[in-house]
C-alpha positions as CSV (number, residue, x, y, z in Angstrom):
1,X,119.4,-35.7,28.8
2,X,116.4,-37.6,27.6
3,X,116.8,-41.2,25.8
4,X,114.3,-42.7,23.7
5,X,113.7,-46.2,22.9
6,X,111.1,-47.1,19.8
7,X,110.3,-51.1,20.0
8,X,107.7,-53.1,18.1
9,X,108.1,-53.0,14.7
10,X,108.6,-55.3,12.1
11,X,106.7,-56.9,9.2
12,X,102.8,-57.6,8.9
13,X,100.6,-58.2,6.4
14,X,97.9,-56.0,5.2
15,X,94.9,-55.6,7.7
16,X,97.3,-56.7,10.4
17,X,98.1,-54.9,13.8
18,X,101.2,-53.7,15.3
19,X,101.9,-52.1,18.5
20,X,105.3,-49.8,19.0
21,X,106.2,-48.3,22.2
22,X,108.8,-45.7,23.3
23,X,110.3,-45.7,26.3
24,X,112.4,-42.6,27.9
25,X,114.8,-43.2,30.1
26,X,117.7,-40.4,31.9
27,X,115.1,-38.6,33.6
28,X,111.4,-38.7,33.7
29,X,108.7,-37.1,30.9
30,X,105.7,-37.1,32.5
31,X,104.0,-33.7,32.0
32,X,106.1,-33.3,29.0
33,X,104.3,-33.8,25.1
34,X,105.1,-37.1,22.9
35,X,104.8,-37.9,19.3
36,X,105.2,-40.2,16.7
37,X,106.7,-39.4,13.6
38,X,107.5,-41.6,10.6
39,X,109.3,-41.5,7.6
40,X,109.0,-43.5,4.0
41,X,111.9,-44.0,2.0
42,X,112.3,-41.0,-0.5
43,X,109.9,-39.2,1.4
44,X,110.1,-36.2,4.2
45,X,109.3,-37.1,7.9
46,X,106.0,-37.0,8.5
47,X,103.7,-36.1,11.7
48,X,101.3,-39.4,12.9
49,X,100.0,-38.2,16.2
50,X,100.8,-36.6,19.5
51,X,99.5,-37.0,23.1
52,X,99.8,-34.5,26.0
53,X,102.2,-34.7,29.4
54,X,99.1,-35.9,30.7
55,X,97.8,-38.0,28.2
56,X,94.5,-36.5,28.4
57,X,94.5,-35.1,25.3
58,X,95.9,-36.0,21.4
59,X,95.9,-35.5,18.0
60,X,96.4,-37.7,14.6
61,X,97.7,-37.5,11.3
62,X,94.2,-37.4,9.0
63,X,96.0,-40.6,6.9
64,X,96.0,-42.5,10.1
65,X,92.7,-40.9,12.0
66,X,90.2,-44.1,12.9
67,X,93.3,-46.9,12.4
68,X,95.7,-45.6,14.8
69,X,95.8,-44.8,18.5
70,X,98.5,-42.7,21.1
71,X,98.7,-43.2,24.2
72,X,101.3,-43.0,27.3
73,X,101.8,-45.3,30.5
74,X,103.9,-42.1,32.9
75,X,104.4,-44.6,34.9
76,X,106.8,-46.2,33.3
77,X,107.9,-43.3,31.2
78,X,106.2,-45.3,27.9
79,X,104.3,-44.1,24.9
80,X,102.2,-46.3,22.8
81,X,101.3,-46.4,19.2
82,X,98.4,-49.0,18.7
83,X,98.2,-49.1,14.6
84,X,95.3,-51.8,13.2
85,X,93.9,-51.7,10.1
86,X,97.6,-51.6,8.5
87,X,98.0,-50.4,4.9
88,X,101.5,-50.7,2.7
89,X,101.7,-46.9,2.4
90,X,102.1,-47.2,6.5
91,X,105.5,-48.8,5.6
92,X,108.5,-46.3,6.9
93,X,110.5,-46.0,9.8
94,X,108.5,-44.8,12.8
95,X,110.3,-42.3,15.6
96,X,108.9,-41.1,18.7
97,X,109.8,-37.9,20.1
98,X,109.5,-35.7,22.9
99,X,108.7,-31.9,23.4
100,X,109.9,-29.7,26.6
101,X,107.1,-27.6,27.9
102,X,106.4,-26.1,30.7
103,X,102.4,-27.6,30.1
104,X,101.1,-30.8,30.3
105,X,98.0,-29.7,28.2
106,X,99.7,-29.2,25.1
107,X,99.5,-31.1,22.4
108,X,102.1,-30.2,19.9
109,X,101.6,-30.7,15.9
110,X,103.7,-31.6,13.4
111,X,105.4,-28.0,13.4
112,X,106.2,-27.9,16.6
113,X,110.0,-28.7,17.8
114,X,110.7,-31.5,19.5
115,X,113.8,-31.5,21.7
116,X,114.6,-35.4,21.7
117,X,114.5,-38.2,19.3
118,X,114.4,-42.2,19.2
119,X,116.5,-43.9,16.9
120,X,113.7,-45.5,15.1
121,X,111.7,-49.2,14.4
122,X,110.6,-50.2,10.9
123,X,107.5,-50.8,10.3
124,X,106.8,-52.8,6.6
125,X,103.1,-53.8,5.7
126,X,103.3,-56.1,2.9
127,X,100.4,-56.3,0.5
């Protein structure tokens, strides 16, 4: 069993940078997919980006493409989510989520199914 453990949010101004990470703990995820989702309230959960098991390759959300940046430390089982150039429609609650595969190439999308899920940070950008 996989646990996952979103830190780093909270509440930033417009323009302003945040930084959340996930950490896994039960057993290890390196080679294994991660993503970050997020959800607004009133609004369905909603694909950000995704990095590979080896965090060679990744993909983002067009709405976030040039502001944001994935990335993963296997080390200590962590993924990142660099966000700069915050904007108030960035406000939601931000999850991080991992996908079983058997390849650490993939890079899943937002219609892929993810296996295990973080319980969640906030994230508000205030205008």
């Amino acid at each position: 069993q996989v646990q996952l453990a979103e830190s780093g949010g909270g509440l930033v101004q417009t323009g302003g940078s945040l930084t959340l990470s996930c950490a896994a703990s039960g057993r290890t995820v390196t080679n294994w997919p991660m993503a970050w989702f997020r959800q607004a309230p009133g609004k369905e959960r909603e694909f950000v980006a995704s990095i590979s098991g080896r965090g060679r390759g990744t993909s983002l959300a067009d709405s976030v493409k040039g502001r944001f940046t994935i990335s993963r430390d296997n080390a200590k089982n962590t993924a990142y989510l660099q966000m700069n150039s915050l904007l108030p429609e960035d406000t939601a609650a931000y999850y991080c989520a991992v996908k079983i595969s058997p390849y650490s190439t993939v890079v899943p999308g937002p219609r892929d199914v993810y296996n295990y899920w973080g319980q969640g940070t906030q994230v508000t950008v205030s205008s």
